[in-house]
N, C-alpha and C positions, 0 to 999 in steps of 0.2 A: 145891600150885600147879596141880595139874590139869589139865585139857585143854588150858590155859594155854602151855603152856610143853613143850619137846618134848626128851627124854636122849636126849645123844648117847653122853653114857659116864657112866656110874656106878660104882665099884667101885674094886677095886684098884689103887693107882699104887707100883709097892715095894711098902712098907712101908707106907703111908698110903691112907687111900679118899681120891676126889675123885669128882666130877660135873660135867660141863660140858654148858650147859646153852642152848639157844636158847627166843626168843619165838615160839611158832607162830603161822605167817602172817606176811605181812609188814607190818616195819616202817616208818614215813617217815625215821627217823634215827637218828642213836647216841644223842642227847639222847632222842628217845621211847622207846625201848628202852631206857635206864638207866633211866629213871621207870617206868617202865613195872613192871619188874623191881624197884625199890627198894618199892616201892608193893606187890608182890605179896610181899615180904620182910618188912614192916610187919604186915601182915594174916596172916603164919605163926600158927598156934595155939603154944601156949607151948613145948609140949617139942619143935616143930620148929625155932621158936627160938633155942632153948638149940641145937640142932646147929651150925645159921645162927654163931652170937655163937660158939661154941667151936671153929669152925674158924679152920688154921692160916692158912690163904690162903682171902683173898674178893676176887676179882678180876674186874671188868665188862672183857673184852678186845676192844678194838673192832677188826677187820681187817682191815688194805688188801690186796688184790694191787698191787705194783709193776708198771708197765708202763715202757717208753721213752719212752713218750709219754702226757700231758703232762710236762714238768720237774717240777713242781710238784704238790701237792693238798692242799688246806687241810679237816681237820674242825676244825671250833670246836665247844665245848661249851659250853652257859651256864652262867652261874651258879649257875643253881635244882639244874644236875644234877651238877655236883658235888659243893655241898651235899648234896644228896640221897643221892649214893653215901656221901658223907662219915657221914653220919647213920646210914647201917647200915653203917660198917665198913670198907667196902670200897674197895679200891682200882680206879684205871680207868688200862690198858694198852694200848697200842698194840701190834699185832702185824702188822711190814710183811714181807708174804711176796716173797722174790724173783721176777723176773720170770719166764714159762716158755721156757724155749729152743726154736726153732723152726727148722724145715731155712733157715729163710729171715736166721735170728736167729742168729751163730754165736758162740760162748763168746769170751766176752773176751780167751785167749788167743790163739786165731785169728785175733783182729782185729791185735793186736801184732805189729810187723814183725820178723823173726827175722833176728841178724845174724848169729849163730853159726854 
């Protein structure tokens, strides 16, 4: 994948390797970035391939940070890029990070009125 594509981690997880892996530079969306990446998974030479197709987990992990605000936040994915991950394999995850707590932000039980 090449200059392509940038390891954030490669190697050992337990028992098993894994690699997770971003597009270098940025992207406009999770739809471009899953083609993008399916497309550069197509074009593997064969025995990198065969790694690709014989791994246990092939996962496109898209990530929010949660904040307070908005309520709400919609990604839509099309069609074509599901398809797409579908075709090599792979599954596509969401991954919503909690908010970060802030001096200004206080944990939720702090908010709760204490009767005790």
């Amino acid at each position: 994948m090449g200059k392509r594509v940038l390891v954030l981690h490669a190697g050992r997880d337990g028992r098993t390797y894994c690699a997770h892996l971003e597009l270098s530079g940025q992207t406009r969306s999770a739809d471009s970035t899953i083609r993008s990446f399916c497309a550069l998974i197509r074009a593997l030479p064969r025995a990198e391939g065969r790694l690709w197709n014989t791994a246990k987990v092939r996962d496109f992990s898209i990530g929010v940070q949660a904040e307070r605000q908005p309520f709400s936040y919609e990604i839509a994915l099309a069609a074509e890029t599901v398809k797409a991950a579908s075709e090599v394999n792979a599954r596509i995850v969401f991954t919503v990070y909690a908010p970060e707590r802030t001096e200004k932000q206080p944990g939720i039980l702090s908010e709760i009125p204490r009767s005790i």
